[in-house]
Structures are given as structure tokens and as C-alpha cells.
C-alpha positions in Angstrom: 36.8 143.3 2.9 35.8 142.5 6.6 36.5 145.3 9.2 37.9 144.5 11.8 40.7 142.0 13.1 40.1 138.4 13.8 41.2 138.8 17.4 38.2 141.8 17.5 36.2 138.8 16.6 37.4 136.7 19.2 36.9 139.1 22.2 33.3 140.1 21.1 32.6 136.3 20.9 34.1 136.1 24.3 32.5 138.6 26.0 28.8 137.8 25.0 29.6 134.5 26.4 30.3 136.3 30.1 27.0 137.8 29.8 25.7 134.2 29.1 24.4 135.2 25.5 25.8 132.0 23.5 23.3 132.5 20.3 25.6 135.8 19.7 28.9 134.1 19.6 27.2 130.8 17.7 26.8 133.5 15.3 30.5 133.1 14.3 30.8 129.7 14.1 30.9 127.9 10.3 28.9 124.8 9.8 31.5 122.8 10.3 32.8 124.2 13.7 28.9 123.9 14.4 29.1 120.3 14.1 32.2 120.3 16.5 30.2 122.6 18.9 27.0 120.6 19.2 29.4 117.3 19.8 30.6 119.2 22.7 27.4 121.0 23.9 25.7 119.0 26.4 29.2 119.6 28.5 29.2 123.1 27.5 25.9 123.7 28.7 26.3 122.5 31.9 29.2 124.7 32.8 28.4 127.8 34.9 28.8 131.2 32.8 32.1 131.8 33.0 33.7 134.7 35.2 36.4 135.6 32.7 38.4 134.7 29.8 42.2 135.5 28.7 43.8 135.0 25.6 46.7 132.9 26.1 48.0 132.4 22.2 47.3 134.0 19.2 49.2 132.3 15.5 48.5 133.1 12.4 48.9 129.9 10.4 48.0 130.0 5.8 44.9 131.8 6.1 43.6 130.9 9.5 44.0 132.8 12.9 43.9 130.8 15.9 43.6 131.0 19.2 43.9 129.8 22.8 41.6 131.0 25.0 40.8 130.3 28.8 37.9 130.6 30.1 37.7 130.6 34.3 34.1 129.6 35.6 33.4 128.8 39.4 33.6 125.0 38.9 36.9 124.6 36.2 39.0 126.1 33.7 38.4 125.2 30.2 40.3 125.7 27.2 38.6 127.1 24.0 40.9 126.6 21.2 39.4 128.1 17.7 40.3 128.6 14.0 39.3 132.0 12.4 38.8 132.3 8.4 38.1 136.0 6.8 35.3 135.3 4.6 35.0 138.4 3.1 32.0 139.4 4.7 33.4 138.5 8.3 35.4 136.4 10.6 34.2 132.7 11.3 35.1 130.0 13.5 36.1 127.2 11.4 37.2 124.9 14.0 36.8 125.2 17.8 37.7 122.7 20.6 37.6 122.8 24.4 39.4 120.9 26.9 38.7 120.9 30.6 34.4 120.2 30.1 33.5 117.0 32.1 33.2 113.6 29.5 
């Protein structure tokens, strides 16, 4: 059984992406919500690192926990909004989303 909760997860993907260390919270994602981060990555990547983050919603819906999550960067707010699955072995990101990146 994974230790933890997802929202543990969640903040400990969050934070390594303040300190600008995105290979630790790609770590999380599933190959599917890879997929949906590479569509979105060229506008991710040319974001500044973002200042902070909140947690605005957290819903647990069948056997998924997901979340809203803002982060705040110098230029815009964006709007992460992820899927968590208990794998067993660990909590991953089965679908993630963003609003607010330039398009």
C-alpha cells in the first residue's frame, strides 16, 4: 500500500517545481498525463519558475483524487488541474491540464 496521502504527493510535486526541478515532479506523471504534459510543454517551459502555489480544490471522485492548483509566477497565474491514481506502489498523475499558459 502507498504511504502517504495523494495530496502529500501533490505538495512534494509542487514544491520541486518552485525550486525549478521539473524531472522530480515528471516523476509522478503516468504515460498518459505525459502525453498531455509534452502537448502543453513548450508553454510550460517558457513560464518563469513560479513564486508559489496554493491548493484551491481538493475531490475525491471513484478512485481518483484531484486537484486545483494555482500556481503564481512573475508574468501570470496558471491553473494546474491533475488527476491522482494510488497505484499501489505510489501516487500518479493520470491527467493534468493548465490553463492560463500563452497559446
Amino acid at each position: 500500500m502507498t504511504q502517504g496521502t495523494a495530496e502529500d504527493a501533490m505538495r512534494r510535486a509542487c514544491d520541486a517545481i518552485l525550486v525549478g526541478d521539473v524531472m522530480t515532479a515528471m516523476q509522478d506523471l503516468s504515460p498518459e498525463a505525459m502525453n498531455e504534459a509534452m502537448t502543453a510543454g513548450a508553454n510550460i517551459a517558457m513560464l518563469p519558475t513560479p513564486l508559489s502555489y496554493e491548493i484551491e480544490s481538493h475531490e475525491t471522485v471513484g478512485d481518483e483524487q484531484r486537484f486545483v492548483v494555482r500556481f503564481k509566477t512573475s508574468a501570470q497565474d496558471v491553473v494546474a488541474k491533475t488527476s491522482w491514481r494510488d497505484f499501489g506502489m505510489g501516487w500518479k498523475i493520470v491527467s493534468i491540464s493548465a490553463e492560463g499558459l500563452a497559446g
